[in-house]
C-alpha positions in Angstrom: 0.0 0.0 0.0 2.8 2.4 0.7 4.4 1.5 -3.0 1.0 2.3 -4.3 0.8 5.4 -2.4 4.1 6.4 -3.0 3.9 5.6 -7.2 0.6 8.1 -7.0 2.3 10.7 -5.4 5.1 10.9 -7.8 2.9 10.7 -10.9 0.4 13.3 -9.6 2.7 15.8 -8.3 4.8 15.6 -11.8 1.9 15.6 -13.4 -0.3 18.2 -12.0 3.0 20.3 -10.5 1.9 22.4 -8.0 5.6 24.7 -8.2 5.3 25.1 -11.5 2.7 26.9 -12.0 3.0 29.5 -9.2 4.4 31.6 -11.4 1.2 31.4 -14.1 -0.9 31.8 -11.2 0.8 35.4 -10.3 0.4 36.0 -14.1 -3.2 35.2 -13.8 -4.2 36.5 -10.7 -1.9 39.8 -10.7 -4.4 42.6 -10.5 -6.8 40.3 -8.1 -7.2 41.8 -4.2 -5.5 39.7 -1.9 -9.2 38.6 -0.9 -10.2 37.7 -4.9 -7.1 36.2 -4.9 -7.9 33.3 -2.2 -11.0 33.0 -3.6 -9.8 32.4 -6.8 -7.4 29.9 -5.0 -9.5 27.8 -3.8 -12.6 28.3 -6.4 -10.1 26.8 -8.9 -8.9 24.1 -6.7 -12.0 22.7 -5.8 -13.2 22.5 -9.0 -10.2 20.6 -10.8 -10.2 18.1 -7.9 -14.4 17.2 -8.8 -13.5 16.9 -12.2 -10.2 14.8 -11.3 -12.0 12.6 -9.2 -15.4 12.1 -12.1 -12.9 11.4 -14.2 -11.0 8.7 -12.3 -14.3 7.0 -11.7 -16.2 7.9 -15.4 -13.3 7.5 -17.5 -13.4 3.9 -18.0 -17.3 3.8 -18.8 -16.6 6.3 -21.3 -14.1 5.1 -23.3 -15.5 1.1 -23.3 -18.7 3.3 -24.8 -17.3 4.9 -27.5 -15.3 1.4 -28.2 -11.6 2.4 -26.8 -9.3 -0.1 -24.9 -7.7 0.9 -21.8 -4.7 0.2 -23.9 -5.2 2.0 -26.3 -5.8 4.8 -23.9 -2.8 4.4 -22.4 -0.6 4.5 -25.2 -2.6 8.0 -26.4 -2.3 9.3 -22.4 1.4 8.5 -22.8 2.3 10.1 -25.9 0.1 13.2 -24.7 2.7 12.9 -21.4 5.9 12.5 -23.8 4.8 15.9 -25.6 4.1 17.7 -22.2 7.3 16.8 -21.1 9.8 17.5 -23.7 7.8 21.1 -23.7 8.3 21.5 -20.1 12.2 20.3 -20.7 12.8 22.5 -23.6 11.0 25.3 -21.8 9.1 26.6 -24.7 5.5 25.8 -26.3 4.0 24.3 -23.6 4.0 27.0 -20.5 4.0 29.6 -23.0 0.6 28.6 -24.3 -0.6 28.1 -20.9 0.6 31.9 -19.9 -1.3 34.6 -20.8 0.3 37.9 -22.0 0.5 40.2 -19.2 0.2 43.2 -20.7 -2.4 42.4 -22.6 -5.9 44.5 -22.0 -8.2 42.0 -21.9 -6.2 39.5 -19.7 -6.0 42.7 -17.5 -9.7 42.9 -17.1 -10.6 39.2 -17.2 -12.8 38.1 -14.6 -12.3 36.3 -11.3 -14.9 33.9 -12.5 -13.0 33.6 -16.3 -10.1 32.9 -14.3 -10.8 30.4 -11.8 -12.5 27.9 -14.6 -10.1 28.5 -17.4 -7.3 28.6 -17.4 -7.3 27.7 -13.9 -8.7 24.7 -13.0 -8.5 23.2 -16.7 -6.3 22.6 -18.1 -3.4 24.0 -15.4 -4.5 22.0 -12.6 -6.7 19.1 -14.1 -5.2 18.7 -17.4 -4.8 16.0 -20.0 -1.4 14.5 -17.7 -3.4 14.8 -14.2 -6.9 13.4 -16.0 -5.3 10.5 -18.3 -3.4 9.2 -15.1 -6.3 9.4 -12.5 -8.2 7.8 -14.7 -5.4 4.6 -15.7 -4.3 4.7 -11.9 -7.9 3.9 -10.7 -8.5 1.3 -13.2 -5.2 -0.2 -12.4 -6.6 -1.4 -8.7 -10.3 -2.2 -9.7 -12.0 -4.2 -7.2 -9.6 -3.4 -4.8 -11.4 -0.2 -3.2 -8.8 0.6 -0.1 -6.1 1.0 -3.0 -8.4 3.1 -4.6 -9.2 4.9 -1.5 -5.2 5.4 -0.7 -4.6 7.2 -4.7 -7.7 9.2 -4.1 -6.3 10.7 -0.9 -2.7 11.1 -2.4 -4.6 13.1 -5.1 -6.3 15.5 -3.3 -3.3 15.7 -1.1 -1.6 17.1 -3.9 -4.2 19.6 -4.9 -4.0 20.9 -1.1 -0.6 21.5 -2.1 -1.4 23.8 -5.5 -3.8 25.4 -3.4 -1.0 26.2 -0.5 1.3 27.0 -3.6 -1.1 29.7 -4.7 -1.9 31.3 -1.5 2.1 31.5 -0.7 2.4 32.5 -4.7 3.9 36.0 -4.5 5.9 35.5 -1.6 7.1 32.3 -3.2 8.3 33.9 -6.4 10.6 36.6 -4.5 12.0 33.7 -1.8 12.6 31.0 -4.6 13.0 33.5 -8.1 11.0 32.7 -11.4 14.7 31.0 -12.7 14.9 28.4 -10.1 11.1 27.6 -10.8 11.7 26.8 -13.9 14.9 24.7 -13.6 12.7 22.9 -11.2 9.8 22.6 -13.7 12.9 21.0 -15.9 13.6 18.6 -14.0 9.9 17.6 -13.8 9.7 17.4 -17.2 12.6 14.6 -17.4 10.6 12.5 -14.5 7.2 13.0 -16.6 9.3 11.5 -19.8 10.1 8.6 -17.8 6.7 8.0 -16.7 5.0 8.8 -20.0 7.5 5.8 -22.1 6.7 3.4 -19.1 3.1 4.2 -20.2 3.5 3.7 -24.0 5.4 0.4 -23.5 2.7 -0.8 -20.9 0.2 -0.4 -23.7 2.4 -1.7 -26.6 2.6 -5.0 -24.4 -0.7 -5.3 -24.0 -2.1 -4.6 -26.9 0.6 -7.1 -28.3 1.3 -10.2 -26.2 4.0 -11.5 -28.6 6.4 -8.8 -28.1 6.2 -9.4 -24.2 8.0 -12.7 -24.8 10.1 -11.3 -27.4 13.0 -10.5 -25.2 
Protein backbone atom coordinates (compact mmCIF):
# COMPACT_ATOMS: atom_id res chain seq x y z
CA UNK A 1 0.00 0.00 0.00
CA UNK A 2 2.75 2.43 0.74
CA UNK A 3 4.44 1.51 -2.97
CA UNK A 4 0.95 2.31 -4.27
CA UNK A 5 0.81 5.41 -2.43
CA UNK A 6 4.10 6.39 -3.02
CA UNK A 7 3.91 5.63 -7.20
CA UNK A 8 0.62 8.07 -6.99
CA UNK A 9 2.34 10.67 -5.36
CA UNK A 10 5.10 10.95 -7.78
CA UNK A 11 2.85 10.68 -10.94
CA UNK A 12 0.40 13.28 -9.61
CA UNK A 13 2.73 15.77 -8.29
CA UNK A 14 4.81 15.61 -11.83
CA UNK A 15 1.86 15.64 -13.38
CA UNK A 16 -0.26 18.24 -11.98
CA UNK A 17 3.04 20.32 -10.50
CA UNK A 18 1.87 22.36 -8.05
CA UNK A 19 5.62 24.66 -8.19
CA UNK A 20 5.28 25.06 -11.52
CA UNK A 21 2.68 26.86 -11.98
CA UNK A 22 3.01 29.49 -9.15
CA UNK A 23 4.38 31.61 -11.42
CA UNK A 24 1.19 31.38 -14.06
CA UNK A 25 -0.87 31.82 -11.22
CA UNK A 26 0.80 35.39 -10.30
CA UNK A 27 0.39 36.01 -14.10
CA UNK A 28 -3.20 35.22 -13.76
CA UNK A 29 -4.17 36.50 -10.68
CA UNK A 30 -1.85 39.76 -10.68
CA UNK A 31 -4.38 42.57 -10.46
CA UNK A 32 -6.77 40.34 -8.10
CA UNK A 33 -7.15 41.79 -4.24
CA UNK A 34 -5.49 39.69 -1.89
CA UNK A 35 -9.22 38.64 -0.86
CA UNK A 36 -10.20 37.71 -4.91
CA UNK A 37 -7.06 36.17 -4.93
CA UNK A 38 -7.94 33.27 -2.19
CA UNK A 39 -11.03 32.98 -3.56
CA UNK A 40 -9.81 32.45 -6.80
CA UNK A 41 -7.39 29.87 -4.97
CA UNK A 42 -9.54 27.76 -3.76
CA UNK A 43 -12.61 28.29 -6.37
CA UNK A 44 -10.10 26.78 -8.92
CA UNK A 45 -8.90 24.08 -6.73
CA UNK A 46 -11.95 22.69 -5.76
CA UNK A 47 -13.21 22.47 -8.99
CA UNK A 48 -10.24 20.57 -10.80
CA UNK A 49 -10.23 18.13 -7.94
CA UNK A 50 -14.37 17.18 -8.77
CA UNK A 51 -13.50 16.86 -12.22
CA UNK A 52 -10.22 14.79 -11.30
CA UNK A 53 -12.05 12.59 -9.21
CA UNK A 54 -15.42 12.13 -12.09
CA UNK A 55 -12.90 11.37 -14.20
CA UNK A 56 -10.96 8.75 -12.30
CA UNK A 57 -14.27 7.04 -11.68
CA UNK A 58 -16.25 7.86 -15.45
CA UNK A 59 -13.35 7.50 -17.49
CA UNK A 60 -13.39 3.89 -17.98
CA UNK A 61 -17.29 3.83 -18.80
CA UNK A 62 -16.57 6.31 -21.34
CA UNK A 63 -14.06 5.09 -23.30
CA UNK A 64 -15.50 1.10 -23.26
CA UNK A 65 -18.71 3.33 -24.80
CA UNK A 66 -17.26 4.86 -27.49
CA UNK A 67 -15.28 1.44 -28.15
CA UNK A 68 -11.61 2.41 -26.77
CA UNK A 69 -9.26 -0.15 -24.91
CA UNK A 70 -7.66 0.88 -21.81
CA UNK A 71 -4.69 0.17 -23.95
CA UNK A 72 -5.21 2.05 -26.34
CA UNK A 73 -5.82 4.79 -23.89
CA UNK A 74 -2.80 4.41 -22.36
CA UNK A 75 -0.64 4.45 -25.16
CA UNK A 76 -2.57 8.00 -26.37
CA UNK A 77 -2.34 9.30 -22.41
CA UNK A 78 1.43 8.50 -22.83
CA UNK A 79 2.30 10.10 -25.92
CA UNK A 80 0.05 13.19 -24.72
CA UNK A 81 2.72 12.94 -21.41
CA UNK A 82 5.86 12.48 -23.80
CA UNK A 83 4.83 15.86 -25.59
CA UNK A 84 4.09 17.74 -22.19
CA UNK A 85 7.28 16.80 -21.08
CA UNK A 86 9.83 17.53 -23.70
CA UNK A 87 7.85 21.10 -23.71
CA UNK A 88 8.28 21.48 -20.06
CA UNK A 89 12.21 20.26 -20.72
CA UNK A 90 12.80 22.52 -23.55
CA UNK A 91 11.04 25.31 -21.79
CA UNK A 92 9.09 26.57 -24.71
CA UNK A 93 5.49 25.81 -26.27
CA UNK A 94 3.96 24.26 -23.61
CA UNK A 95 4.01 27.02 -20.51
CA UNK A 96 4.00 29.61 -23.03
CA UNK A 97 0.63 28.59 -24.26
CA UNK A 98 -0.58 28.12 -20.86
CA UNK A 99 0.63 31.87 -19.89
CA UNK A 100 -1.27 34.60 -20.82
CA UNK A 101 0.27 37.91 -21.98
CA UNK A 102 0.49 40.16 -19.17
CA UNK A 103 0.22 43.18 -20.73
CA UNK A 104 -2.37 42.42 -22.58
CA UNK A 105 -5.88 44.53 -22.00
CA UNK A 106 -8.22 41.99 -21.91
CA UNK A 107 -6.17 39.55 -19.66
CA UNK A 108 -5.97 42.67 -17.47
CA UNK A 109 -9.74 42.87 -17.09
CA UNK A 110 -10.57 39.18 -17.18
CA UNK A 111 -12.83 38.08 -14.59
CA UNK A 112 -12.35 36.35 -11.30
CA UNK A 113 -14.91 33.91 -12.49
CA UNK A 114 -12.97 33.59 -16.26
CA UNK A 115 -10.10 32.90 -14.27
CA UNK A 116 -10.82 30.42 -11.83
CA UNK A 117 -12.52 27.91 -14.63
CA UNK A 118 -10.06 28.47 -17.35
CA UNK A 119 -7.31 28.61 -17.36
CA UNK A 120 -7.27 27.70 -13.93
CA UNK A 121 -8.74 24.75 -13.00
CA UNK A 122 -8.53 23.19 -16.69
CA UNK A 123 -6.26 22.63 -18.13
CA UNK A 124 -3.43 24.03 -15.37
CA UNK A 125 -4.50 22.00 -12.61
CA UNK A 126 -6.67 19.07 -14.13
CA UNK A 127 -5.17 18.72 -17.39
CA UNK A 128 -4.78 16.03 -20.00
CA UNK A 129 -1.43 14.49 -17.69
CA UNK A 130 -3.41 14.84 -14.19
CA UNK A 131 -6.89 13.40 -15.99
CA UNK A 132 -5.26 10.50 -18.25
CA UNK A 133 -3.42 9.17 -15.14
CA UNK A 134 -6.29 9.43 -12.55
CA UNK A 135 -8.24 7.83 -14.68
CA UNK A 136 -5.45 4.64 -15.71
CA UNK A 137 -4.26 4.65 -11.88
CA UNK A 138 -7.94 3.91 -10.67
CA UNK A 139 -8.54 1.27 -13.20
CA UNK A 140 -5.19 -0.17 -12.36
CA UNK A 141 -6.58 -1.36 -8.65
CA UNK A 142 -10.25 -2.20 -9.70
CA UNK A 143 -11.99 -4.21 -7.24
CA UNK A 144 -9.63 -3.42 -4.78
CA UNK A 145 -11.44 -0.18 -3.18
CA UNK A 146 -8.79 0.61 -0.11
CA UNK A 147 -6.10 0.95 -3.04
CA UNK A 148 -8.43 3.13 -4.64
CA UNK A 149 -9.24 4.86 -1.50
CA UNK A 150 -5.19 5.35 -0.73
CA UNK A 151 -4.62 7.15 -4.68
CA UNK A 152 -7.71 9.17 -4.06
CA UNK A 153 -6.30 10.66 -0.86
CA UNK A 154 -2.72 11.08 -2.44
CA UNK A 155 -4.58 13.09 -5.09
CA UNK A 156 -6.29 15.51 -3.34
CA UNK A 157 -3.26 15.66 -1.09
CA UNK A 158 -1.58 17.11 -3.89
CA UNK A 159 -4.16 19.59 -4.86
CA UNK A 160 -3.96 20.86 -1.10
CA UNK A 161 -0.62 21.47 -2.10
CA UNK A 162 -1.41 23.82 -5.53
CA UNK A 163 -3.77 25.35 -3.35
CA UNK A 164 -1.01 26.22 -0.52
CA UNK A 165 1.34 27.00 -3.64
CA UNK A 166 -1.14 29.75 -4.72
CA UNK A 167 -1.94 31.27 -1.51
CA UNK A 168 2.15 31.51 -0.75
CA UNK A 169 2.39 32.46 -4.71
CA UNK A 170 3.93 35.98 -4.54
CA UNK A 171 5.94 35.47 -1.61
CA UNK A 172 7.15 32.31 -3.16
CA UNK A 173 8.27 33.87 -6.41
CA UNK A 174 10.58 36.55 -4.52
CA UNK A 175 12.00 33.74 -1.85
CA UNK A 176 12.64 31.03 -4.59
CA UNK A 177 13.01 33.45 -8.07
CA UNK A 178 11.03 32.68 -11.39
CA UNK A 179 14.74 30.96 -12.72
CA UNK A 180 14.87 28.39 -10.07
CA UNK A 181 11.15 27.60 -10.82
CA UNK A 182 11.72 26.76 -13.95
CA UNK A 183 14.85 24.66 -13.56
CA UNK A 184 12.68 22.87 -11.16
CA UNK A 185 9.82 22.59 -13.66
CA UNK A 186 12.86 21.02 -15.90
CA UNK A 187 13.63 18.61 -14.04
CA UNK A 188 9.89 17.64 -13.83
CA UNK A 189 9.71 17.41 -17.19
CA UNK A 190 12.65 14.63 -17.44
CA UNK A 191 10.58 12.48 -14.52
CA UNK A 192 7.16 12.99 -16.56
CA UNK A 193 9.26 11.48 -19.79
CA UNK A 194 10.14 8.57 -17.83
CA UNK A 195 6.66 8.01 -16.74
CA UNK A 196 4.95 8.79 -20.00
CA UNK A 197 7.52 5.77 -22.11
CA UNK A 198 6.66 3.42 -19.13
CA UNK A 199 3.07 4.24 -20.17
CA UNK A 200 3.46 3.72 -23.97
CA UNK A 201 5.43 0.42 -23.52
CA UNK A 202 2.73 -0.80 -20.92
CA UNK A 203 0.17 -0.37 -23.68
CA UNK A 204 2.35 -1.68 -26.63
CA UNK A 205 2.63 -4.97 -24.43
CA UNK A 206 -0.68 -5.28 -23.97
CA UNK A 207 -2.11 -4.60 -26.94
CA UNK A 208 0.64 -7.08 -28.25
CA UNK A 209 1.33 -10.18 -26.25
CA UNK A 210 4.01 -11.45 -28.59
CA UNK A 211 6.40 -8.81 -28.09
CA UNK A 212 6.25 -9.44 -24.25
CA UNK A 213 8.05 -12.74 -24.78
CA UNK A 214 10.13 -11.32 -27.39
CA UNK A 215 12.97 -10.51 -25.20
Amino acid sequence: MLETAVTAFTIFFVTIDPLGMVPLFVALTHDLTPAARRAAAWKSVSLATLILLVFAVAGRPLLVYLGVTLSAFRIAGGVLLLLVAIEMVLGHGYASARTPAGDDASARTRSRADVTVFPLAVPLIAGPGALTSAMLLHDIHVGDPIAQTVIAVVMIGVLVLVWIGFLLAVPTMKLIGVNAIHVFSRVLGIVLAAVAVNNIVEGIRVSFPALGGAG
